[in-house]
C-alpha positions as CSV (number, residue, x, y, z in Angstrom):
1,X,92.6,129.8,76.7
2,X,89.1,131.1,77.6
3,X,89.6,129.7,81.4
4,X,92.6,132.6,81.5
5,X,90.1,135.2,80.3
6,X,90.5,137.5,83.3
7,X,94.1,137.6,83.1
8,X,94.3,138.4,79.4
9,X,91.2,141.4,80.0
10,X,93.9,142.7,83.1
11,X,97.0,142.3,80.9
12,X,95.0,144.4,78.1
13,X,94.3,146.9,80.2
14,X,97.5,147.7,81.1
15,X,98.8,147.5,77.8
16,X,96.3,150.1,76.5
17,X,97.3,152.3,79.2
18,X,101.0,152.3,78.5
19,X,100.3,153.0,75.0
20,X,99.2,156.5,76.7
21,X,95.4,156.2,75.8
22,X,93.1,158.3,78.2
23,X,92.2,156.0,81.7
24,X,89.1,156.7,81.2
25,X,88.4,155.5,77.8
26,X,90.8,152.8,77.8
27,X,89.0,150.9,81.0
28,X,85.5,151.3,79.5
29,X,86.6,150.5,76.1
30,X,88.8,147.3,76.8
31,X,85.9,146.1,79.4
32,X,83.2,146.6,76.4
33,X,85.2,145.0,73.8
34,X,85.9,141.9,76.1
35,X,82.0,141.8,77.0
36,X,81.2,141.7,73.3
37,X,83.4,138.9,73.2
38,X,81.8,137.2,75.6
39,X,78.4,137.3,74.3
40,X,79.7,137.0,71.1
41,X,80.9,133.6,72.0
42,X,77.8,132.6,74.2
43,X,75.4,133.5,71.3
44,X,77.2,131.0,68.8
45,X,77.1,128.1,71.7
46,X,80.9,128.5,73.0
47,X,80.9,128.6,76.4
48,X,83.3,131.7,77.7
49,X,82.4,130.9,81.2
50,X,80.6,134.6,80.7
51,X,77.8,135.6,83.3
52,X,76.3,138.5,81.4
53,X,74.0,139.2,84.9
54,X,76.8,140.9,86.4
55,X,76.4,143.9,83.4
56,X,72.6,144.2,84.5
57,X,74.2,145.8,87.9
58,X,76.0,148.3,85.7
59,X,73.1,151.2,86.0
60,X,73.0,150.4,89.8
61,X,76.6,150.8,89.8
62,X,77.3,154.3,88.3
63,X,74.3,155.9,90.0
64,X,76.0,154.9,93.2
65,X,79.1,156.6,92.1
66,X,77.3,160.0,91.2
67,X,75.1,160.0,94.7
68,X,77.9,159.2,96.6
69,X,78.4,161.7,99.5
70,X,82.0,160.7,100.2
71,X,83.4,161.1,96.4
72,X,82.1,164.6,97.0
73,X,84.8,165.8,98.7
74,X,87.2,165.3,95.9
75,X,86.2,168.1,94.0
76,X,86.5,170.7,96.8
77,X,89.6,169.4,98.2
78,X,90.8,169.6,94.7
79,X,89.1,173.3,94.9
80,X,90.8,174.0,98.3
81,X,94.5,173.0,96.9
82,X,94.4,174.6,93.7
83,X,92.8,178.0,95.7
84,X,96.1,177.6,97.6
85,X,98.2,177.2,94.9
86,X,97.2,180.1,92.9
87,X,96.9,182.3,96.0
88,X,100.9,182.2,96.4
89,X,100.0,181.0,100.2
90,X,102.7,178.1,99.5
91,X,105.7,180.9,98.4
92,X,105.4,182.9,101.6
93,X,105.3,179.3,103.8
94,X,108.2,178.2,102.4
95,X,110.1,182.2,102.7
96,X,109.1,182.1,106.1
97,X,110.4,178.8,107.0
98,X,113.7,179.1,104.9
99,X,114.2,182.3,106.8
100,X,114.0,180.4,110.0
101,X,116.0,177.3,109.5
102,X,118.3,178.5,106.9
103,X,120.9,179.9,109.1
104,X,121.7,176.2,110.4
105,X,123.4,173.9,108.3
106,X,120.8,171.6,106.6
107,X,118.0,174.7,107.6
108,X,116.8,175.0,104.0
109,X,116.1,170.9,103.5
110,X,114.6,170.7,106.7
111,X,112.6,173.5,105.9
112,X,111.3,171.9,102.6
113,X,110.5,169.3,104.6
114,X,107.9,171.2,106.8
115,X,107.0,173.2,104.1
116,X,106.1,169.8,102.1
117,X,104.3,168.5,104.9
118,X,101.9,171.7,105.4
119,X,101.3,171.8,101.7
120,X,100.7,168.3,101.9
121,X,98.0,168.4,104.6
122,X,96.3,171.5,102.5
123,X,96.6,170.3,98.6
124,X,96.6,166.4,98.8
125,X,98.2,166.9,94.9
126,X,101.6,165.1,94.6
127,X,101.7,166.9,91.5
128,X,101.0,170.3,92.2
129,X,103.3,170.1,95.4
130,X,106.8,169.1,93.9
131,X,106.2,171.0,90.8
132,X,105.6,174.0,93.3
133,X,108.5,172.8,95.6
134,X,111.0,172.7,92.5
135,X,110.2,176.1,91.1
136,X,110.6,177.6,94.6
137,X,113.2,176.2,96.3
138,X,115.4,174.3,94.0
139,X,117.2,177.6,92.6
140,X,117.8,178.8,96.4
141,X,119.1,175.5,97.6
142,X,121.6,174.9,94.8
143,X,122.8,178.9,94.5
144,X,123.5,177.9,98.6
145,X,125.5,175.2,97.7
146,X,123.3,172.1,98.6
147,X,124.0,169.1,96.8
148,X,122.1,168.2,93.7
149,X,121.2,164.9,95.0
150,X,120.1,166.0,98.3
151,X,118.3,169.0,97.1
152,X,116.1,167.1,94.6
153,X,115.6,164.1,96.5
154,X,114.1,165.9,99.3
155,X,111.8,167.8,96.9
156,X,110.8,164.7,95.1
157,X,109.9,162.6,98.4
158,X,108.2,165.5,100.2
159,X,105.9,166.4,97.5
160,X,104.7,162.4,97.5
161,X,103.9,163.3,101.0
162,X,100.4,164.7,99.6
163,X,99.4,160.1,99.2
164,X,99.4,160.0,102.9
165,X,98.6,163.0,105.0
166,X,95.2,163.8,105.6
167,X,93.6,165.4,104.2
168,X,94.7,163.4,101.4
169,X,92.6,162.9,98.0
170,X,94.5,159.5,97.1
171,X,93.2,158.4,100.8
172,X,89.5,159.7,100.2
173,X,89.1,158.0,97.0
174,X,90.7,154.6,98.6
175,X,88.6,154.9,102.0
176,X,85.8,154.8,99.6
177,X,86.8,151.6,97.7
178,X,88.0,149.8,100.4
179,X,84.7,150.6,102.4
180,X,82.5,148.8,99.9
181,X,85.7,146.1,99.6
182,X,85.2,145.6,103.4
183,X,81.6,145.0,103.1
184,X,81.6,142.8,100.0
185,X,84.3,140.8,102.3
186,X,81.5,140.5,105.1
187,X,78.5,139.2,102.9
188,X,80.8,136.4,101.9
189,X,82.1,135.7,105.2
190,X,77.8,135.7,106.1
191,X,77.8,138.5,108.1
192,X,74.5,140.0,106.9
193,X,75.2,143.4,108.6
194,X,78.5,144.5,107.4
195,X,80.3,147.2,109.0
196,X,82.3,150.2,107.3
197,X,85.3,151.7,107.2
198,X,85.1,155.6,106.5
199,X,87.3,158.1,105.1
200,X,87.9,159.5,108.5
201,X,89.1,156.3,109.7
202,X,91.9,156.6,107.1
203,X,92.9,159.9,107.8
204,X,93.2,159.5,111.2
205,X,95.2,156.0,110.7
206,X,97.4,157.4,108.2
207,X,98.2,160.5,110.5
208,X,101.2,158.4,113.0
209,X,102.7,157.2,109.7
210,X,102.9,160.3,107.7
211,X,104.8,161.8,110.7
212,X,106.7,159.5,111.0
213,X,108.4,159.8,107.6
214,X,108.4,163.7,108.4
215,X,110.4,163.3,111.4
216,X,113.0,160.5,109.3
217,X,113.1,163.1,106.4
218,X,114.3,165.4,108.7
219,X,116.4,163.2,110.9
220,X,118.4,162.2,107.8
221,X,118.9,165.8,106.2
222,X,120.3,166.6,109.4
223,X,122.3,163.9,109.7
224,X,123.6,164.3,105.8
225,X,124.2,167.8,107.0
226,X,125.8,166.9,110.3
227,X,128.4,164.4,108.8
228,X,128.7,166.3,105.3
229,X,128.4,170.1,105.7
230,X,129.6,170.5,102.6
231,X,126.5,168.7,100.8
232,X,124.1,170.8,103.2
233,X,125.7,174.4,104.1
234,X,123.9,177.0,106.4
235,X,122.9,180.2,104.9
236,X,123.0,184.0,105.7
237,X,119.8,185.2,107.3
238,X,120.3,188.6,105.9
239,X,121.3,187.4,102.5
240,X,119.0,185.1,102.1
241,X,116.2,187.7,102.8
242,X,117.3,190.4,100.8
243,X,117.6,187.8,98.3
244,X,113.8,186.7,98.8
245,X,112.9,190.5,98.6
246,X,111.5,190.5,102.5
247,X,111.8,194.0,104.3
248,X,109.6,193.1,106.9
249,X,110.8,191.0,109.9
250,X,111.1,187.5,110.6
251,X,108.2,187.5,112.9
252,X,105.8,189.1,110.4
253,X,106.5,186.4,107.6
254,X,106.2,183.9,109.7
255,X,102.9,185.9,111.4
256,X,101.8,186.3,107.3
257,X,102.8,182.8,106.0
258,X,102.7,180.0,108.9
259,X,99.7,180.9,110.7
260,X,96.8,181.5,108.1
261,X,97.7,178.1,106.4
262,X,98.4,176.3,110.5
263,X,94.7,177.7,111.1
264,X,93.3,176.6,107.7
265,X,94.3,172.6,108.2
266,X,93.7,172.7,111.6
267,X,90.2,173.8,111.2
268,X,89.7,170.6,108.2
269,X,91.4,168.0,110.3
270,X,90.0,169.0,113.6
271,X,86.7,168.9,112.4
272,X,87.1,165.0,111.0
273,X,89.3,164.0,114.1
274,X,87.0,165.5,116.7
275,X,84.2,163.6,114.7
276,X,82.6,167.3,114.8
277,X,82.4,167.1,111.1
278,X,82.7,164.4,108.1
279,X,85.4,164.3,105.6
280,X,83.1,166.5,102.6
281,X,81.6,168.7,105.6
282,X,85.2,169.5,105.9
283,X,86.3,169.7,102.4
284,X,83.7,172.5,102.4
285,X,85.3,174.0,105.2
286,X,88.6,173.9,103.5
287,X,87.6,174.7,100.1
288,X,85.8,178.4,101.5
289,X,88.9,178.8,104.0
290,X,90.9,178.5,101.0
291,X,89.4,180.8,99.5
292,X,89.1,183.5,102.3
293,X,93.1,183.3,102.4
294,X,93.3,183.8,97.9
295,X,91.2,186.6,99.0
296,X,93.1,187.6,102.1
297,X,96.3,187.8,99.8
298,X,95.0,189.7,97.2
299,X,95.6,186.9,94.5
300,X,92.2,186.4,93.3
301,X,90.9,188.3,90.3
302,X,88.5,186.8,87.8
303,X,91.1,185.5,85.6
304,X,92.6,183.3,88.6
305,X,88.9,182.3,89.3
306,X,88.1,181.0,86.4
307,X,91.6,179.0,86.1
308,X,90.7,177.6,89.7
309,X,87.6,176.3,88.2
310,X,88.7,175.6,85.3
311,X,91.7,173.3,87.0
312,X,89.2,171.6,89.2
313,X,86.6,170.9,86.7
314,X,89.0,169.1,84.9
315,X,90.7,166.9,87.3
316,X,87.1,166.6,89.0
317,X,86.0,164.9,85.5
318,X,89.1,163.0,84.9
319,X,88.1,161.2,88.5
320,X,84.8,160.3,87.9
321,X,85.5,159.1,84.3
322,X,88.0,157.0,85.8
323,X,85.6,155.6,88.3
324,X,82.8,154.9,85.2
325,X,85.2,153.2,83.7
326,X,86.6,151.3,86.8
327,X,83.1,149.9,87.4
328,X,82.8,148.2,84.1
329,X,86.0,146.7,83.9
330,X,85.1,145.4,87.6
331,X,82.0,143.8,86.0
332,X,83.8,142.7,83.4
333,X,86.5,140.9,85.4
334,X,83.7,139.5,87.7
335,X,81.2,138.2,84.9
336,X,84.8,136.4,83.3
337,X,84.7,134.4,87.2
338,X,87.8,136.6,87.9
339,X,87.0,137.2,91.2
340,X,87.2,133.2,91.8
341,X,90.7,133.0,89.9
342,X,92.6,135.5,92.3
343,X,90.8,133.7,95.4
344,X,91.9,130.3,94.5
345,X,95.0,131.6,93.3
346,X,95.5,133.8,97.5
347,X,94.4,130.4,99.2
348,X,96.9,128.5,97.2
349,X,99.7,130.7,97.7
350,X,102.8,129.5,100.1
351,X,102.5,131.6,103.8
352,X,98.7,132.0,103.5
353,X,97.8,135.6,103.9
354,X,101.2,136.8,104.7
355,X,102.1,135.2,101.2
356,X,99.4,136.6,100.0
357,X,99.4,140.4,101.1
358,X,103.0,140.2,100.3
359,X,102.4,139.5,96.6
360,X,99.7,142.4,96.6
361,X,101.8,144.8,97.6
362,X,104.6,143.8,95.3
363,X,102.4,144.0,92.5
364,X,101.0,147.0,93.7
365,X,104.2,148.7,93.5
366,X,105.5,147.3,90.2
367,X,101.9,148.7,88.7
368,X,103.0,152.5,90.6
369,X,105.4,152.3,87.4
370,X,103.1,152.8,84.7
371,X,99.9,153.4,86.6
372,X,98.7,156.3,88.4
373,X,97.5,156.1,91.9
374,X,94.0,156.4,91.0
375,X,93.8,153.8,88.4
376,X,95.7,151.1,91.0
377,X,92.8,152.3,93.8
378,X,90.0,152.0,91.2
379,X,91.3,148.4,89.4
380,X,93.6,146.5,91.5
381,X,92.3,147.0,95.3
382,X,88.6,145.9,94.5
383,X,89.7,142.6,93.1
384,X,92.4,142.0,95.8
385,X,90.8,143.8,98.6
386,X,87.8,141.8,99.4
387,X,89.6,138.8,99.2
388,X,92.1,139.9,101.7
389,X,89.8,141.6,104.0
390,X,87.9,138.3,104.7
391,X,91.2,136.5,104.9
392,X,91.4,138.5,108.3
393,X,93.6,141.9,107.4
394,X,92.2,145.2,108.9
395,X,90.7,147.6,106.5
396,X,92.3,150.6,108.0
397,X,95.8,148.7,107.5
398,X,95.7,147.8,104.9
399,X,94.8,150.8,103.6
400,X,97.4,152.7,104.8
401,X,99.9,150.1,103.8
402,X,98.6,150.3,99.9
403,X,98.9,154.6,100.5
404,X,102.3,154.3,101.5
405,X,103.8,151.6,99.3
406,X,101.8,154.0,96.1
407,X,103.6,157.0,97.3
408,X,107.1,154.6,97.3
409,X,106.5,153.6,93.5
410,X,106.0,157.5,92.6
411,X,109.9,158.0,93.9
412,X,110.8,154.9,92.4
413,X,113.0,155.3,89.2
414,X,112.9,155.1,86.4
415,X,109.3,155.9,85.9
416,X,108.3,157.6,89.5
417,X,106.0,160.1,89.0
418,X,107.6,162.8,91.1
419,X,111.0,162.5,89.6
420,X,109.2,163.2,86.0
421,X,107.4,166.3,87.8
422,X,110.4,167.6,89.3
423,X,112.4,166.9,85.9
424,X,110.3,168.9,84.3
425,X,110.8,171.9,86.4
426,X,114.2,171.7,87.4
427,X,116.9,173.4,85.4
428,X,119.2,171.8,82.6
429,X,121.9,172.0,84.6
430,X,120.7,169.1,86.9
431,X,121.4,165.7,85.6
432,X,118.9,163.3,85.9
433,X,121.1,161.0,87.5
434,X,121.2,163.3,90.4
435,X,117.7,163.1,91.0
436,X,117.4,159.8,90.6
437,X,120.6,159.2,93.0
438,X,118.5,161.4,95.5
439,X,115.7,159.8,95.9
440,X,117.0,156.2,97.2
441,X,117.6,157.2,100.7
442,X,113.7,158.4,100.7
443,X,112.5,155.3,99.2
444,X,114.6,152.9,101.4
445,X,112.9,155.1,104.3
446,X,109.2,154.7,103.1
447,X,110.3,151.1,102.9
448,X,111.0,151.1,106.3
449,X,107.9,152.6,107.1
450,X,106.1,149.6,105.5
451,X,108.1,147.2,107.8
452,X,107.1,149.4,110.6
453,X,103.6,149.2,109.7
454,X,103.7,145.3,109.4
455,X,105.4,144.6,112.8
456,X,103.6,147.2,114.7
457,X,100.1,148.1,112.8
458,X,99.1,149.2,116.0
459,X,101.0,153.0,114.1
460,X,98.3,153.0,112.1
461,X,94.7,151.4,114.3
462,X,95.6,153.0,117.4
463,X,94.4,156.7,116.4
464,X,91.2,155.4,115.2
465,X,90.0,153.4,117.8
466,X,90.8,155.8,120.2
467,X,88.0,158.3,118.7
């Protein structure tokens, strides 16, 4: 019983947490009580195969976490997205773009799409993005006669689009993990000198990819519309802006609404790509263009200030909580000779490290059910991904294989993310089903992605090397 101790502390875990306890909490707590138990049983002479020396790296470990320079882009990207948010720079995006794809048939779901993309590649807040997304434009697609199915669906798997394109906070958070991954891989391997893999690698590896599954999002609205115009009619452009209260031309809303948002990300993902800035140089960037635009647009009083602050405090804290309480349940598992277990367990498996990265990201996407993305970057990849790193995989795919197949289990029903966002939003007269009907075609796509990704991983090293 006490050999399986790892196990049992990982199956607790994720019991407590779909009880609906706080992360936080619930990862500290379980990892305390389990470390009692195992000095518990030392201190009476049973052995629980317990090394307490791993806890005595415990202060070492959170001071790391507050110093560290890359987890300090999280709270201003957070800052930058919420900024744009408030500022209503999304509502005139999405007005300008629906004004200039809506008059062909399957305009407004391609439009959506880009709309999804841009937000996306400025929030980084899965979230924030299809609750936005579903507010906006779920009434105009339906009153235009888009199908339920289609019209959710694209909403649902365009808002997960915020996992994977840069700049992406799911991405920052696991560029950090996987960095000290890669180098705990190294010292074991007896390479002395280990390299890193940085956020910017990431973004720039999970760039291909995430247009990619723009460009099939939009292939197969346009084929739904192309095949089924009923499911994905065109729209009046007159009708449609009197109906989105525009007087002002087509060129001035797109003038208003494309370009100050185009400039904004172009300016944070230049920087990183162009290696002219790091990833939190540029969330400072971001966060300050951000706000020149609230400001731009008139949207920010005092009120709106302090609820931008107020949001970001709060999701700030919930992240580094989450990464407290990560780090002791790491030791935790570790001191229990977990670490050992899953490495026996990988070299044991059938197909080596194929077998093996295969049952990762299985499991992976099975724990996208229950778990949220940063819990799965913050529990699951440092036990799996130091192991896997030294049995040969790149950092830089793998990581944009775990992004990917995270953003898949938040479309997945019944217990996707996205589709509980978007329920929440989207009016009574849209049955479930329909959204859960939608969303297949997306996830058999981002499944597709992944086989890209494993036949040709070149999509996602090629970018980085080449800067």
């Amino acid at each position: 019983m006490l050999e399986f101790m790892p196990l049992i502390l990982f199956a607790a875990i994720c019991i407590v947490l779909m009880f609906g306890f706080p992360v936080a909490l619930s990862l500290a707590g379980t990892a305390l009580l389990f470390a009692g138990m195992g000095l518990g049983l030392e201190a009476i002479g049973i052995d629980a195969n317990f090394d307490s020396g791993y806890l005595a790296a415990l202060p070492n470990r959170l001071y790391g976490i507050m110093t560290n320079q890359t987890l300090l882009a999280v709270p201003l990207f957070v800052l930058m997205g919420v900024l744009l948010e408030k500022s209503k720079v999304a509502e005139t995006l999405l007005d300008a773009m629906a004004l200039l794809f809506g008059s062909m048939r399957g305009g407004l779901g391609i439009s959506v799409t880009l709309v999804g993309m841009l937000m996306a590649a400025s929030t980084g807040i899965v979230g924030a993005t299809v609750v936005t997304m579903g507010l906006m434009s779920l009434p105009t697609m339906l009153k235009r006669g888009y199908s339920t199915s289609l019209a959710t669906g694209t909403i649902c798997a365009t808002g997960t689009l915020g996992q994977i394109i840069p700049p992406s906070i799911a991405l920052v958070l696991l560029g950090d993990v996987l960095s000290s991954a890669y180098q705990q891989a190294q010292l074991d391997m007896g390479i002395f000198s280990p390299k890193t893999v940085s956020v910017g690698d990431l973004f720039m590896g999970a760039l291909v990819p995430g247009l990619i599954l723009v460009v099939m999002y939009m292939i197969y609205v346009g084929l739904v519309a192309f095949f089924r115009p009923s499911m994905a009619p065109a729209a009046d452009r007159e009708e449609l802006m009197a109906e989105l209260g525009h007087t002002s031309g087509l060129g001035i809303l797109l003038l208003k609404g494309l370009v100050p948002p185009v400039v904004l990300i172009v300016a944070v993902l230049g920087s990183i790509l162009s290696g002219f800035a790091t990833p939190t140089e540029a969330s400072a960037v971001g966060a300050f263009g951000a706000l020149v635009l609230a400001l731009a647009y008139r949207q920010l009083d005092w009120a709106t200030l302090k609820d931008v602050l107020r949001s970001t405090t709060h999701v700030t804290t919930m992240v580094f909580l989450i990464l407290i309480g990560a780090a002791l349940f790491s030791l935790v598992f570790r001191a229990y000779g977990g670490e050992h277990m899953v490495t026996e367990l990988f070299e044991s498996m059938p197909g080596g490290v194929i077998g093996a990265t295969i049952i990762v990201m299985l499991v992976i996407f099975l724990l996208g059910f229950i778990l949220d993305f940063i819990e799965i970057t913050f529990v699951v990849v440092p036990i799996v991904g130091p192991i896997l790193l030294a049995m040969g995989l790149d950092p830089i795919w793998l990581g944009i294989m775990i992004a990917i197949n995270l953003q898949t289990s938040f479309l997945t029903p019944p217990f996707g993310f996205a589709l509980f966002y978007l329920r929440g939003v989207a009016p009574p007269s849209v049955p479930t089903s329909a959204i859960y009907r939608g969303v297949v075609p997306f996830i058999l796509m981002q499944l597709g992605m992944l086989l890209l990704l494993t036949f040709f991983p070149q999509l996602a090293t090629w970018l980085p090397t080449q800067f």
